[in-house]
N, C-alpha and C positions, 0 to 999 in steps of 0.2 A: 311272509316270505315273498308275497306276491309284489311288494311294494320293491327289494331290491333285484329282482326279474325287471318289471316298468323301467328301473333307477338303471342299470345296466343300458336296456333298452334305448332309452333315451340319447341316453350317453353315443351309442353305438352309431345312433343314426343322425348323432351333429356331428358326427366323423364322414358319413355319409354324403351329406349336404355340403361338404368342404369338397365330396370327387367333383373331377371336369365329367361325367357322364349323366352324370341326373340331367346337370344344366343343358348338357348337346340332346340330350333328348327327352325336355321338356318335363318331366315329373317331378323336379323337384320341390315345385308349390307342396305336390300332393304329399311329399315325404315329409316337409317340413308342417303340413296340415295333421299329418297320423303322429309328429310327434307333440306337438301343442295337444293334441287330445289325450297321450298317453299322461306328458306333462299333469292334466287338469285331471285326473280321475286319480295320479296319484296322491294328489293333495288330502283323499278322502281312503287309501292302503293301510295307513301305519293303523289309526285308529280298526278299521275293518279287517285285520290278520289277527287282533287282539282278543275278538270278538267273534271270529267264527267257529271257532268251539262247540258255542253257545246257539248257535243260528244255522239250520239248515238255509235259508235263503240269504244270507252274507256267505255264507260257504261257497254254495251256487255261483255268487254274484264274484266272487273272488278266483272262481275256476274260468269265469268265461275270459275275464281279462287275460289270465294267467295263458291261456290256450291262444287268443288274441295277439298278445306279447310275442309268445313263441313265433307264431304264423308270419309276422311281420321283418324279424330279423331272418330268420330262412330265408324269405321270398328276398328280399333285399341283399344277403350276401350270395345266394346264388346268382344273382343278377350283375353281380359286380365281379367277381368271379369269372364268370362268362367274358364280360368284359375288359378283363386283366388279361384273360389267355387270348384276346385277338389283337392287345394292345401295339399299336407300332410307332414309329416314330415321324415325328411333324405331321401338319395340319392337312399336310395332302392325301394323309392318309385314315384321318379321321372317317372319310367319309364310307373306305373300304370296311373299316373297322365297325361302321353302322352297321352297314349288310350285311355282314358274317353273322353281328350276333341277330339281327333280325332273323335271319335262318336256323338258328338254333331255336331248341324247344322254350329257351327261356326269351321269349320275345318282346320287345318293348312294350307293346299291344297288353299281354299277356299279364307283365309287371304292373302296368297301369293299371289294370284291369282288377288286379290282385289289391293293392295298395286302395283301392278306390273303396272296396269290401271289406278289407279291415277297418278303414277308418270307420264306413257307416256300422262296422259291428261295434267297434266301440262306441260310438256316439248312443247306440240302440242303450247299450251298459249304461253309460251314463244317463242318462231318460229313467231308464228300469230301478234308479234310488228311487225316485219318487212314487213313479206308478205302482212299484210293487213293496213298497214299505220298508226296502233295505236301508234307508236315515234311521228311521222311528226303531226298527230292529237291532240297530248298532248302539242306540243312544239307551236304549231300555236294557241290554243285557250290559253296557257297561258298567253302570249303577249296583246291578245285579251283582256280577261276577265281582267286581273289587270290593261290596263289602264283605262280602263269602268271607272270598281268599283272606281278607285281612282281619279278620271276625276269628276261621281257623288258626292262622298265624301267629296273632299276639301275644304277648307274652307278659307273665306276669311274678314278680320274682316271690312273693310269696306260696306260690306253688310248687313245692320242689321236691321232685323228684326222690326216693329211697332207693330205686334200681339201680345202684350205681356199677356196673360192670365196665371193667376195661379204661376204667377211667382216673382211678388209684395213683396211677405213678402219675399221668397228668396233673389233677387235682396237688399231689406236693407239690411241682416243681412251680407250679403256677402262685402254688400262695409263697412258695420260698420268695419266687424272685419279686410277688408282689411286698412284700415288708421288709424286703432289704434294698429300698429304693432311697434314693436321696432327697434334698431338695430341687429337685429338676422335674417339670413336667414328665413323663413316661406315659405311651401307650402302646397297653401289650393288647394285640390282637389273636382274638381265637377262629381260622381258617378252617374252611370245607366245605363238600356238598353238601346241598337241604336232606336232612335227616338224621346228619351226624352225630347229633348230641353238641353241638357246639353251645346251642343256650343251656343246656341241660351242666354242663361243665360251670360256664358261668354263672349258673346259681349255686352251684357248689361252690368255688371261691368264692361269690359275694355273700354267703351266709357262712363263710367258715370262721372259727374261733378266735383265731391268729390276725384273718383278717380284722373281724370286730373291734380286736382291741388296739390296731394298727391305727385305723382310720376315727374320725369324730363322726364324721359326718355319708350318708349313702342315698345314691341316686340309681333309680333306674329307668329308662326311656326304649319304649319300643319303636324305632325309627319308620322301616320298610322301605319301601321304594317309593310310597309318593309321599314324603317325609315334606314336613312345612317348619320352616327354622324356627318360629315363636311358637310353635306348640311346642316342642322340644326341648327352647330356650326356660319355656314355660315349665314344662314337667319337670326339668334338673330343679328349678327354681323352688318349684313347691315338694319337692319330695325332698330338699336340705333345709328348707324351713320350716317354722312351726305352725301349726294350724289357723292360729289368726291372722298369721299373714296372707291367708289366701286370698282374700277379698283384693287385698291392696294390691298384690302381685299380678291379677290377673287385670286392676286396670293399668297399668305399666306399658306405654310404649315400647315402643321396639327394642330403641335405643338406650331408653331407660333398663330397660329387662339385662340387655347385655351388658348394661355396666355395671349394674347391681350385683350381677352374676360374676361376673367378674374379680371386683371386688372381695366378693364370698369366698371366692375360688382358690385367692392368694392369701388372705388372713385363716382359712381353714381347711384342715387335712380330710378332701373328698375323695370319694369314690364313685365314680360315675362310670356306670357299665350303660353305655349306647349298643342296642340288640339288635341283630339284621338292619345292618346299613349295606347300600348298595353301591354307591357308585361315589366317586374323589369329589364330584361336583359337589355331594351330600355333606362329607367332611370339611370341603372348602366355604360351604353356608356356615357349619359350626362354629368353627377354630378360635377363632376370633375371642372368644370370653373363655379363651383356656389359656391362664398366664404361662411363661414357661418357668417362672421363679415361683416355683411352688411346691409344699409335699402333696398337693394331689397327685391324685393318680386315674386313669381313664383305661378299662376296658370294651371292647367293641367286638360284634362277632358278624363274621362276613362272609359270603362266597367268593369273596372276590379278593386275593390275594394283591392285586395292585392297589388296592384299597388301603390294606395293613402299611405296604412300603410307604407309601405315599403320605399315611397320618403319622410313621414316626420307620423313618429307614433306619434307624438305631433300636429301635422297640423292639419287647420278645414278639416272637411271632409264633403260635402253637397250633400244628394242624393234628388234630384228633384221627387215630390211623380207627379202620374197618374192625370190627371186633372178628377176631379167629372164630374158629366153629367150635370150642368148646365155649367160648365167652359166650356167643351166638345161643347156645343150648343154655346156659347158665341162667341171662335174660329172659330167654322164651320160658322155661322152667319156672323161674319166679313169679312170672305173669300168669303163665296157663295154669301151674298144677297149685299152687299156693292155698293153700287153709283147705286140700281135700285129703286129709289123712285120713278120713273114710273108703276111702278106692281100695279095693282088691287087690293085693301086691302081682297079680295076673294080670291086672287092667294097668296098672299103672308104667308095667314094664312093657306091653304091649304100646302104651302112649306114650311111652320116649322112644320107642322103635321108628314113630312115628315121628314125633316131636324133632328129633335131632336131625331128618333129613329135609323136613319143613324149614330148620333155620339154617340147614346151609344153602338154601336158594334164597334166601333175604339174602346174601351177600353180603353180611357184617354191618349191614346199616341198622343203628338201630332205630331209629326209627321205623322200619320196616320189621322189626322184629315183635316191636312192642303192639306194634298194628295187629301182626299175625296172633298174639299172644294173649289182647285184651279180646278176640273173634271166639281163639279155641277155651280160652275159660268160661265162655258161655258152652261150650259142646261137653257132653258128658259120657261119648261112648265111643268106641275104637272105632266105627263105622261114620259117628259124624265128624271125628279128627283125619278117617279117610279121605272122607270126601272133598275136604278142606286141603287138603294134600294134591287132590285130583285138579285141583282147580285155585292153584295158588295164584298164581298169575291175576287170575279175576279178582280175587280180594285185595292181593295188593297192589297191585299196579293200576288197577281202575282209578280213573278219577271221573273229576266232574261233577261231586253233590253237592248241596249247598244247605243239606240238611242237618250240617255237623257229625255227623257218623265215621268215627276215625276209619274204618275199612276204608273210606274214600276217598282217604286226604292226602295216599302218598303221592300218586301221581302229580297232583295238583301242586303238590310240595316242590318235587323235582320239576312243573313243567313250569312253575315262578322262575328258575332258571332262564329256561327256552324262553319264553315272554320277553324277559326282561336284555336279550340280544338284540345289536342292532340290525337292521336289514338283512347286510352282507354278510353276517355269520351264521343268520338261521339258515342259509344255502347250506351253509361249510356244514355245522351241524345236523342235516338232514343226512349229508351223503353218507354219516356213518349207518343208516339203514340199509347200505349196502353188504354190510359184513355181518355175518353170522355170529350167535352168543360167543362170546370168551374168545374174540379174532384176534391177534396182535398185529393189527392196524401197520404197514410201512409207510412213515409220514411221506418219504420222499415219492412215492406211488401217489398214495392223497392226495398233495397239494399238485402233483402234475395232473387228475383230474380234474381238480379244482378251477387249475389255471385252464385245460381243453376246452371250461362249457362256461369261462369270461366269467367266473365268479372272483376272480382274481384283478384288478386292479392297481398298478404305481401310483403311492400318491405323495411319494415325495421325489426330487431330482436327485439320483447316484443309486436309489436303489433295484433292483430286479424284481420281477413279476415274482418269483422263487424265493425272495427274501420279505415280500408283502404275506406271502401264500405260509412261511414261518411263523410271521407275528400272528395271524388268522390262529392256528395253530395252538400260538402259548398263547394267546387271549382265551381260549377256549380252558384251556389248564388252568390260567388264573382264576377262570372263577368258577373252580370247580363241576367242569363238565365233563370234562374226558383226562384221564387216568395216564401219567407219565408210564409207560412199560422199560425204553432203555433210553438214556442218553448220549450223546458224544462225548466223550471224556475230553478229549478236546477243545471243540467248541461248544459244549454246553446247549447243543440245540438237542430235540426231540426229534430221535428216532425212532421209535415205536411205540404206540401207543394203545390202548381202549378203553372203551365202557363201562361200568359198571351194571349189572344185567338188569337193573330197574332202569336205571338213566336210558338202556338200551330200548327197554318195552316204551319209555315215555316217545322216542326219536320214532322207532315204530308206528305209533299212534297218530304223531304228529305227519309222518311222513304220507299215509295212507290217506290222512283228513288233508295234505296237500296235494296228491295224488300227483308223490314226486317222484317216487322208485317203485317198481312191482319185483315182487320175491318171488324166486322160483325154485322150490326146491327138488331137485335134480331127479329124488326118490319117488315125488309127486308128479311130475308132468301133465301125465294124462290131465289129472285135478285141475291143476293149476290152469293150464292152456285155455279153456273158454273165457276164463277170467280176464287172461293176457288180450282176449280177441275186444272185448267190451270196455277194457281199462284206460282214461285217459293220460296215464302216469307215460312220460317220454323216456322214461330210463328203468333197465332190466336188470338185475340182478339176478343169475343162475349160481346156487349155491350146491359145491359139490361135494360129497363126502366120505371120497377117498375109495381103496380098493377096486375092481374094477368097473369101475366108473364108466358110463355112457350118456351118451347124449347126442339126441337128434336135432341141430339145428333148422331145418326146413320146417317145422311147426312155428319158431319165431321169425322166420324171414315173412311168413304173411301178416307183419304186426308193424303198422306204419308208424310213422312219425316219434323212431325212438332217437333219443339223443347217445344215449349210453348204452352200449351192452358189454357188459362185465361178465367172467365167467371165476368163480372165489373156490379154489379147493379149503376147506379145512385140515385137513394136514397140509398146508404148507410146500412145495416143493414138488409134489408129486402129479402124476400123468394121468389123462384122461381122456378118453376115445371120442371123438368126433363124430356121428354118425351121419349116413344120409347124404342128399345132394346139396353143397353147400351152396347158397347166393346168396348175394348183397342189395338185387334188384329196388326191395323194396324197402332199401336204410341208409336211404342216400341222406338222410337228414342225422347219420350219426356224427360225433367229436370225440367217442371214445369207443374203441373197440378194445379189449385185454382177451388175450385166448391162452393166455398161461398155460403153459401144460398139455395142449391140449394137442392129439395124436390124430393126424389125418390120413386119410386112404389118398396113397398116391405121396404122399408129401408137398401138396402142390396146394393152392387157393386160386378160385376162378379171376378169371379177368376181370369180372366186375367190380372185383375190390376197387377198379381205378376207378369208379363211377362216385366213390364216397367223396365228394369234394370237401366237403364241411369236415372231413376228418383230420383231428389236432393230437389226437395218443392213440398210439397203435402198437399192440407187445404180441409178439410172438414166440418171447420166452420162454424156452423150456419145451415148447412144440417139437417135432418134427417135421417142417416144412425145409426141402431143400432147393425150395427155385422160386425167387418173386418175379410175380409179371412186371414187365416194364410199363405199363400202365400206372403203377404207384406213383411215377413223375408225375402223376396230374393232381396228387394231395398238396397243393402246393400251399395250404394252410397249418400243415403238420410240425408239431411242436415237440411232441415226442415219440421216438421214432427208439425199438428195443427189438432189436433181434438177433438176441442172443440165445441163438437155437442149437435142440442138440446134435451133434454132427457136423457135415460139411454144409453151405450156404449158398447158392449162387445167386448174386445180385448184378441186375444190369445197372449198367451204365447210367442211370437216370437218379441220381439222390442228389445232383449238383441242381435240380430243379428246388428241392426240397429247400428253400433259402431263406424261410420261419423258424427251422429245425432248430432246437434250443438244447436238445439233449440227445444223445445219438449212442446207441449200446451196439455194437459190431459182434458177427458172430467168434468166438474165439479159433475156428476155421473157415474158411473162405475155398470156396470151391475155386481150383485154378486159373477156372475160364474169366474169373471174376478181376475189373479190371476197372475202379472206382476215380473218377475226378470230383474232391470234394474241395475245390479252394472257391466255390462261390458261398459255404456255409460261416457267413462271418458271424453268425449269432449265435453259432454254440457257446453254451457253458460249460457242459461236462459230454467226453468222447471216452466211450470204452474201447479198449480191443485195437486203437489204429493200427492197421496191419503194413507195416512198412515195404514189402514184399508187393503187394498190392496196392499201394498207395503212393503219390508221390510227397515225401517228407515237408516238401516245403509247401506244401497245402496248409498246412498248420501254423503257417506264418502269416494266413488271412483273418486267422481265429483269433483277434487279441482279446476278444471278454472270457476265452478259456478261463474255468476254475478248476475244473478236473480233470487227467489224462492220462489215458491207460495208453502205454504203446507198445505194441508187441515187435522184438527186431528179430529176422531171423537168425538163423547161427551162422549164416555165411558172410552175415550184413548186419555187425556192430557199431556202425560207423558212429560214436559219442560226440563225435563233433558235433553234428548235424543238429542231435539232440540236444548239445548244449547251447546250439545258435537260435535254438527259439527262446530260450530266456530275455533275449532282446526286446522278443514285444511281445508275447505273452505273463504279461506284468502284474496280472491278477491272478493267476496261477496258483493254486492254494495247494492242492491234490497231484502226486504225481504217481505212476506205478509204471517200473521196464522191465517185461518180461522178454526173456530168451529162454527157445526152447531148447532143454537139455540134451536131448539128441538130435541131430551127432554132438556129443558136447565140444563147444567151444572155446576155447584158450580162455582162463584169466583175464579178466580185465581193467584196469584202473577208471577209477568214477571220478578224483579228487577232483577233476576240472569241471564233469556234470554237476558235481553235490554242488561245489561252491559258485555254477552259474547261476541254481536259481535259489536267491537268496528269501525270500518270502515264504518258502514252502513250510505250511502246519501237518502235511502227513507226504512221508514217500515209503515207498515198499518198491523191494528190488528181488527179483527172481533170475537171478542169475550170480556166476559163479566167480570173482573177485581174484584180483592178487592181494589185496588188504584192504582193512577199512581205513577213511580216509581221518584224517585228523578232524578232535572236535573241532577245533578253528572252522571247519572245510562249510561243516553243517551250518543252516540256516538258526538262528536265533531262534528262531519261531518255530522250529521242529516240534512238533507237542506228538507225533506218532511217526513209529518205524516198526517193517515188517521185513522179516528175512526168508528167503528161501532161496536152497541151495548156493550158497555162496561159498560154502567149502570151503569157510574162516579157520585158520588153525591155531592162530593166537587169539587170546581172548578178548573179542569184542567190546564186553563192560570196560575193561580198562581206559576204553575211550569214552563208550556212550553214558557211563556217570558223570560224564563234565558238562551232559549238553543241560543247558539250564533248565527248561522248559518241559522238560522229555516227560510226557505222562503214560503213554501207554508205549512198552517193548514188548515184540513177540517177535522168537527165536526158533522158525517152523524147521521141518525136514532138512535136514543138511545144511544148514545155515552155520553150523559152526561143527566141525567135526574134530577140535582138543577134546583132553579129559580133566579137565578143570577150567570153573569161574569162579570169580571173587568180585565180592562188594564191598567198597573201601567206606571206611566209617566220611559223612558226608554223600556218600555219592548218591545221586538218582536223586534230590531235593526235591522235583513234585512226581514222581513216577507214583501212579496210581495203579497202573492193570500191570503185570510180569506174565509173561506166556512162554515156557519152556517147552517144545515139541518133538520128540523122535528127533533126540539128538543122540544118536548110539551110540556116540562114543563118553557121553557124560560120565565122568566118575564120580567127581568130587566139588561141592560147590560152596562155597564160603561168604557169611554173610555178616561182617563186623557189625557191632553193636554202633549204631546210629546212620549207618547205611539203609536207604530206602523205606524212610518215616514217616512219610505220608502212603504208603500201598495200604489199596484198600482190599486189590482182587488178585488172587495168583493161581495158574493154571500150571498142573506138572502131568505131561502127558507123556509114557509112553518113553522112557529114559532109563534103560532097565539098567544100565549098568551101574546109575546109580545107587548108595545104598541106604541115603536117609538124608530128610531133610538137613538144612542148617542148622545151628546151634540156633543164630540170629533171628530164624524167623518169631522167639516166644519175644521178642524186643518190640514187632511191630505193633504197637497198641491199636493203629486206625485198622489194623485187616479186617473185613469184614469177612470173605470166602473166601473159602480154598478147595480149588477143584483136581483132585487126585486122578488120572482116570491111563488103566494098560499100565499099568507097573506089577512089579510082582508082589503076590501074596505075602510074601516076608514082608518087603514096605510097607503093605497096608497095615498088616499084626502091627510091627511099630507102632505107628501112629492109631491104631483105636485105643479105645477108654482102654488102661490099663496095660498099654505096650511103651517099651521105656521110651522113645521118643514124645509118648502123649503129652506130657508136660509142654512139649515146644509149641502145638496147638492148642491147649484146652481152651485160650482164651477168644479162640477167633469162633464167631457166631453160628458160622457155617460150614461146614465141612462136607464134602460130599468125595464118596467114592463112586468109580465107575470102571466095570471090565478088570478088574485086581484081582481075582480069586483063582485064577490061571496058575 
């Protein structure tokens, strides 16, 4: 990780060496002298982050740089900073512009001074390979460590597995689609994280019956990650051949080899199963001696899902899901209690009292199961299956042996993973050590940390920091590191995500040996606090755990040089007491502050908050803070900027300073006095809350990168025009939401000329009260989500919004349609996936033709009492997945459970849940 810290670095300060200020005042040799050294020490990172696992002095030797790096972009963007805020215009004023900041604490002198010291500390680093043995330390545990791992890893297809749990339906459908293949090359890929059972499957189909007598001929090749193309070439070669041929085959040229191979490939029906491949470049060395006129056939098992697309975007592609906890107990069972029907039907019940909460902390992985399982068959009494319970964590999550001792290997398993990332995503992946077991992760929170501490990067021309900070994201999902939780049904990007609780313990591990986050748990303080005083980790996580909740922050404001401090409720949403005298004094080096939640005395934050110049995310979400100092003008680095607090808000006059601001969440009240100019923020993307009232409208005609906007109009001030004249150049505009508040309710209103100004729009949501909806015509092409409230529709809606083509998710909230009937025309809604029905009281009757709405996968019916029963139509929708019932009455639910006459219209959807019915 230290290598994309330097890599950053670097970067940061040829940006640096481009200001006119180094050069007026002469440092700049010395800036462009610290980065040629940072340059030269990286050359020697990638190898030594691989390696210190293994090596308390590469560790050592990777912390000092690490601390170094830091030291140097600090000193240097305070410095420049300073010199932004005295900047004036022309040359006559340069000179004033010297004086000022020589008067300030960060003085020329001072920057010199600094810059002079970091470099000789790195130069000392660089020195310290030799003298103290960190070359010979890196070069010796490499050797070491990859034959381990690759020694553990291999894989051998005569080895195969009898435990076969949870793996049944896979195992069919894999040999179906394998021998009902054509003459056409095919490769079907089997996908997931290290421990899955993805080989364990693959030798199920490569020794099944079907297959056998499908294929002539079978290969199998264990690749890995430092895979060599003729050895490979080689193994397929001799494992389809017959045993004399070895000799010949092995002195074979390259070229020879692949054509041979070849050859073989196309006159006979193979099966070549390639096992943990890693990366396209891997399949790009293969391909080549794979004809596509052939009945072979090729499977491969990978973490890495761009890998499966990439060798055949038409191929099956099969990701092996987590075994449930009764599978989980089924596995562990077979392992641990196996050939002891001696045990005491007392012992034995007592050891699955045990047993079964042992294997739902494996997580479904089995590998982690089978670890725990071949541990507890060696234990033979309920005291040392305790213990082993007490202390699961250490058995399976430990790694690092090199003794072959499966206890060891799962870590090691998952941190091939981690390893195997490039620079810039073991940052990304570290920061999940910020969240607590079983968190659901908000991506769009994530990658705006991400982007505050410059692990984000554009690297190509048209895209956003926010859309690089996405692909970071699903790179990480591709190759099986972090866990899809929701998607946008829309756009198809990741919205919530997390960990797996092993993958979790591995980030942990790695993060602590990076000494990149410190954990503090909220219960522990006292504990915790010495640790915080001696830790060199620049970023704090305070994890909180709900109820009421306290915390003293004056314990961490004596804790320097943090970058982050995060404060995480585990329930989600919920408030939390502030204690104690708050400052900032001593965290003037942060870029991310989050206080979510958090309840302070006074409602107020000291003035020093303006002191954090380096701060880039700032949330005060959800707090009770009702007044910012005007000192916040001086963040003038600040990138996201959320204060949407509970209550009233008073903000001065100072965020038109704020002109980095990329993302800006408004309180949804605005204290009076508050009286905001925001038309110098041309670099927003996404604005909540614009308070029109408070605001002047045509500020938001300086915004054209807008993609998302929330604007609140009063009821006395509808004016749609206005709103529909920013369509003009807000051309990117994806995201739109107009609320009006309901009281005093305001007149009816006609949209047709908004809806159809902005034509680009994929999601609008309207809170307010209509004369009609407008015609499908009206709506943008691209609409793929609509949200209703209170529009006090009285004819029925669908009859329009079934025609819009695109339309995937409708939700129909509070007052949004107050008839007593809807109807869904056979065709209509063609990709509607999500239907959300809310406290629509006057619902009577809803109607849903047969072939209406055939691709819904999720339907919500909340709270519509006067309904009396689903549709006929919904037993038609084959794709539904759930259906969430929740505040209807007790009659509707009787219907619909097992055995009420409507049940037949569900029984087939997967899921069903009730909620609040029994009233």
């Amino acid at each position: 990780m230290a290598e994309a810290i330097v890599s950053v670095t670097v970067q940061k300060l040829g940006e640096f060496l481009l200001e006119e200020p180094l050069f007026l005042f002469g440092i700049g040799d010395q800036v462009k002298q610290l980065q040629d050294e940072l340059k030269r020490l990286r050359c020697f990172l990638k190898d030594a982050d691989e390696k210190q696992s293994k090596s308390e002095r590469v560790r050592n030797w990777i912390a000092e740089i690490r601390e170094a790096t830091y030291d140097a972009e600090d000193v240097l963007e305070a410095f420049f900073l300073k010199a932004e805020s005295k900047k004036g215009k022309g040359i006559k004023k340069v000179f004033r512009r010297v004086a000022c900041i020589l008067g300030e604490t960060v003085s020329l002198h001072s920057v010199s001074s600094k810059i002079k010291e970091i470099t000789s500390r790195l130069s000392k680093i660089a020195e310290s390979m030799k003298d103290y043995g960190i070359k010979e330390a890196m070069d010796g545990e490499s050797l070491s460590l990859f034959k381990c791992l690759r020694e553990q890893r291999q894989s051998f297809p005569y080895a195969v597995e009898h435990n076969l749990i949870g793996l049944e339906q896979s195992l069919e459908k894999l040999v179906n689609d394998l021998v009902s293949g054509g003459e056409k090359l095919r490769v079907m890929s089997i996908c997931g994280m290290g421990g899955l059972g993805k080989t364990t499957l693959a030798k199920q189909v490569f020794h099944h019956c079907m297959v056998r007598r499908h294929f002539d001929r079978f290969a199998w090749v264990y690749v890995s990650q430092e895979f060599r193309r003729r050895h490979v070439w080689q193994e397929i070669l001799l494992n389809l051949s017959y045993k004399d041929e070895n000799q010949r085959i092995l002195g074979l040229r390259d070229e020879q080899l692949g054509e041979e191979l070849y050859r073989f490939l196309k006159r006979t029906k193979c099966l070549i199963v390639l096992d943990d491949i890693w990366g396209t470049d891997a399949w790009d060395g293969l391909k080549h001696v794979f004809p596509h006129e052939t009945g072979s056939n090729i499977i491969l098992t990978t973490r890495n899902k761009e890998v499966a697309f990439y060798a055949d975007p038409r191929g099956v592609l099969h990701e092996p899901r987590l075994l449930t906890h009764e599978e989980s107990w089924e596995l562990l069972e077979k392992i641990s209690l196996q050939g002891r029907e001696n045990l005491e039907p007392v012992l034995v019940k007592k050891l699955e009292e045990i047993g079964k909460q042992m294997a739902i902390r494996c997580g479904g992985l089995p590998l982690a199961i089978t670890v725990q399982g071949g541990l507890l068959a060696m234990k033979n009494t309920s005291n040392q299956w305790q213990r082993v319970q007490e202390n699961i964590k250490t058995y399976v999550s430990s790694g690092g042996s090199c003794n072959g001792s499966k206890s060891m290997m799962v870590a090691d398993v998952l941190s091939l993973s981690y390893e195997d990332l490039p620079p810039h995503l073991k940052q990304c992946f570290l920061y999940f050590a910020h969240y607590p077991e079983d968190f659901e992760v908000h991506v769009g929170t994530l990658v705006s940390y991400w982007i505050a501490e410059g692990m984000v990067m554009p690297v190509e021309a048209g895209m956003t920091v926010e859309d690089v900070g996405q692909d970071y994201l699903e790179e990480l999902v591709k190759r099986s590191i972090v866990m899809v939780g929701k998607r946008d049904i829309v756009t198809s990007e990741v919205m919530t995500c997390r960990m797996h609780d092993l993958m979790r313990e591995v980030c942990l591990q790695k993060a602590e040996q990076e000494s990149f986050v410190q954990v503090v748990d909220s219960r522990q303080q006292d504990e915790d606090f010495p640790s915080l005083l001696t830790n060199t980790s620049r970023r704090i996580s305070v994890q909180l755990h709900g109820g009421a909740e306290e915390h003293r922050m004056e314990r961490l404001s004596q804790v320097n040089c943090i970058r982050s401090l995060v404060y995480l409720m585990k329930n989600q949403g919920s408030q939390w007491e502030l204690l104690g005298k708050i400052s900032f004094r001593n965290m003037k080096l942060l870029r991310v502050l989050d206080l979510e939640g958090a309840q302070i005395k006074g409602g107020k934050l000291p003035d020093d908050l303006g002191d954090l110049i380096h701060l880039r995310n700032f949330s005060l979400r959800l707090t009770n803070v009702k007044e910012l100092t005007s000192r916040i003008g001086n963040l003038t680095l600040m990138i996201t900027l959320d204060l949407f607090v509970k209550g009233k808000l008073y903000i001065p006059d100072v965020i038109w300073k704020l002109q980095r601001l990329r993302h800006l969440c408004m309180p949804s009240e605005l204290d009076p006095r508050t009286k905001l100019d925001l038309s110098t923020l041309r670099n927003l993307q996404q604005l909540w809350d614009f308070p029109v009232g408070q605001c002047n409208p045509r500020d938001l005609l300086v915004m054209t990168s807008l993609r998302r906007l929330s604007i609140n109009l009063s009821s006395q001030n509808t004016d749609f025009e206005v709103v529909s004249s920013l369509s003009r150049v807000l051309k990117r505009l994806r995201g739109l939401t107009i609320n009006v508040p309901c009281e005093p309710m305001p007149p009816p209103v006609d949209i047709t000329q908004l809806v159809s100004a902005f034509a680009n729009l994929s999601e609008l949501e309207l809170f307010l009260q209509l004369e009609k909806l407008p015609g499908e015509q009206s709506f943008s092409s691209d609409l793929g989500a609509l949200r209703l409230w209170q529009c006090r529709l009285v004819d029925d809606p669908l009859l329009v919004l079934e025609k819009l083509p695109n339309l995937k998710i409708l939700q129909l909230f509070e007052g949004s349609f107050v008839g007593s009937k809807l109807h869904c025309s056979v065709n209509g809604f063609p990709r509607l996936r999500s239907l959300t029905l809310s406290q629509l009281e006057n619902l009577e009757e809803w109607v849903v033709e047969d072939g209406a709405m055939m691709c819904l996968v999720s339907l919500e019916l909340k709270c519509c009492k006067k309904l009396k029963s689903v549709p006929e139509g919904i037993r038609f929708l084959k794709k539904l997945q759930e259906v969430e019932i929740g505040n209807m009455t007790k009659a509707f639910k009787d219907k619909l459970a097992s055995g009420g006459e409507d049940f037949y219209k569900i029984q087939h959807v997967p899921c069903v849940v009730f909620e609040y019915c029994d009233v």
